[in-house]
C-alpha positions in Angstrom: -47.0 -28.3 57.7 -48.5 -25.3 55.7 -47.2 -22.8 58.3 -43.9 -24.4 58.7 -43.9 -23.8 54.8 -44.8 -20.7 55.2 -42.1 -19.6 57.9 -39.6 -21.1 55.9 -40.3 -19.1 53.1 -40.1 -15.9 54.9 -36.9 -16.7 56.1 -35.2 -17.5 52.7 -37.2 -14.7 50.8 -34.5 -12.2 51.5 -31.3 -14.3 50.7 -32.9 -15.9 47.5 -34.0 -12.4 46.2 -29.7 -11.3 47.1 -28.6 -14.2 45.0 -30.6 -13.5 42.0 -29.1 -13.2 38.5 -25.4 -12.0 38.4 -22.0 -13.8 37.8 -20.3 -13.8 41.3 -21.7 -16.7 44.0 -20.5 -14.5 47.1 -20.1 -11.1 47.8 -21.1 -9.0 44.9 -22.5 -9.3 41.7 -22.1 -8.3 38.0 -24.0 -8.1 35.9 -24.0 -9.8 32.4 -25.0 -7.4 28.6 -24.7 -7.9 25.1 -22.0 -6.5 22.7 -24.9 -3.9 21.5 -25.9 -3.2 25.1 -22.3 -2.7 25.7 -21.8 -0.3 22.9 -24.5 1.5 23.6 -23.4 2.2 27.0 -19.9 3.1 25.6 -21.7 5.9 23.0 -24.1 7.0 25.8 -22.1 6.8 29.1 -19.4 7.6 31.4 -17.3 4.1 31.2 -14.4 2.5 32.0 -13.8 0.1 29.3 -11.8 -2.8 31.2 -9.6 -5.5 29.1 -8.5 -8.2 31.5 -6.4 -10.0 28.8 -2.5 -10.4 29.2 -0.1 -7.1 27.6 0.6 -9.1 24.3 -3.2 -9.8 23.1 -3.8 -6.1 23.7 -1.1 -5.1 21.9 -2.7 -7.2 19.2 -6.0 -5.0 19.3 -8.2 -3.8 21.8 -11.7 -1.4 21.9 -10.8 1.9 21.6 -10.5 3.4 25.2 -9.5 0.2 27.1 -7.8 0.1 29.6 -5.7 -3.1 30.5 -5.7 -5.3 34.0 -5.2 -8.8 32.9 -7.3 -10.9 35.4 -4.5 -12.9 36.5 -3.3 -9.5 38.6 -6.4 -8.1 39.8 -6.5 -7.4 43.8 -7.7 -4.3 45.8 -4.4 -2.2 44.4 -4.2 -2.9 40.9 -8.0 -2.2 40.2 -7.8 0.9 42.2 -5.1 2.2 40.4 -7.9 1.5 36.9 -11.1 2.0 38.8 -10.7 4.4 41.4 -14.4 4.4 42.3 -16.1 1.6 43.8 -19.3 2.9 41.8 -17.7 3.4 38.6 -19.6 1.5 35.4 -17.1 -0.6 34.5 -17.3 -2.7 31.2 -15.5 -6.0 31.5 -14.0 -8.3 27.7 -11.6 -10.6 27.5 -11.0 -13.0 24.3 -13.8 -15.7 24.2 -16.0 -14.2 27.5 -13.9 -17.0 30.2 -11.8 -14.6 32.3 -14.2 -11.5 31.6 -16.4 -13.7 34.0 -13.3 -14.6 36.6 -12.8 -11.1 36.6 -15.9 -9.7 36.8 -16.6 -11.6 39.8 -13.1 -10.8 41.2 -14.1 -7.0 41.0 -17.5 -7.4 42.5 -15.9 -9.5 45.5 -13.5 -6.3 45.7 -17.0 -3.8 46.4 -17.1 -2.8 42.8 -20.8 -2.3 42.5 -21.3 -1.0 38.2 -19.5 -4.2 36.8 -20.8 -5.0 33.7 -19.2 -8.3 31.6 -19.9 -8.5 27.6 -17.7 -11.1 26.4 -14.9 -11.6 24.3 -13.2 -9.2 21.5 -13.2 -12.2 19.3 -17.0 -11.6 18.2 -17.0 -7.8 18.9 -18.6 -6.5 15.6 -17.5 -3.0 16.6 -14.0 -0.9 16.3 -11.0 -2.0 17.4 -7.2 -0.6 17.8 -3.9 -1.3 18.2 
């Protein structure tokens, strides 16, 4: 029983250490930060700051630098035309943090491999613009 145990263990060892932490259940992963991680990382690093919100809550405000793809649209064009490197870091916001997640798994099903997801604007205790 011990080595059956044992066998079995080596066998799922590899796909439980590929699941992991991240948001997406297949294909890819993201990875979830902070608002302060996520600033950092704005101050600090080559980003693309990615609101997946529809045109009219952007227009309302948005983080200086965003760029819009409203989640509802994203496919292997529209990001491409946003993120035109599968490696790119890539910080993902919404409203509330829901469809930051929809679309953060979206890209990483797509091969985007620096996805990073921080919530919603609605708690962002940073800058904002309209």
């Amino acid at each position: 029983m011990k080595r059956i145990f044992s066998a079995l263990l080596c066998l799922l060892s590899p796909i439980l250490l590929l699941t992991g932490c991240g948001g997406a259940s297949s294909g890819g992963t993201y990875q979830q930060i902070s608002q302060e991680e996520a600033k950092e990382m704005m101050d600090t690093e080559e980003v693309i700051i990615l609101d997946v919100r529809e045109q009219s809550e952007y227009d309302g405000g948005h983080i200086p630098g965003a760029v819009l793809l409203p989640v509802g649209t994203i496919d292997e064009d529209t990001a491409a035309s946003v993120i035109p490197e599968k490696d790119s870091t890539v910080l993902v916001y919404c409203r509330s943090g829901n469809r930051s997640k929809t679309a953060s798994a979206a890209l990483a099903e797509l091969g985007y491999t620096g996805i990073y997801e921080f919530g919603g604007i609605n708690t962002w205790p940073y800058e904002t613009e309209q």
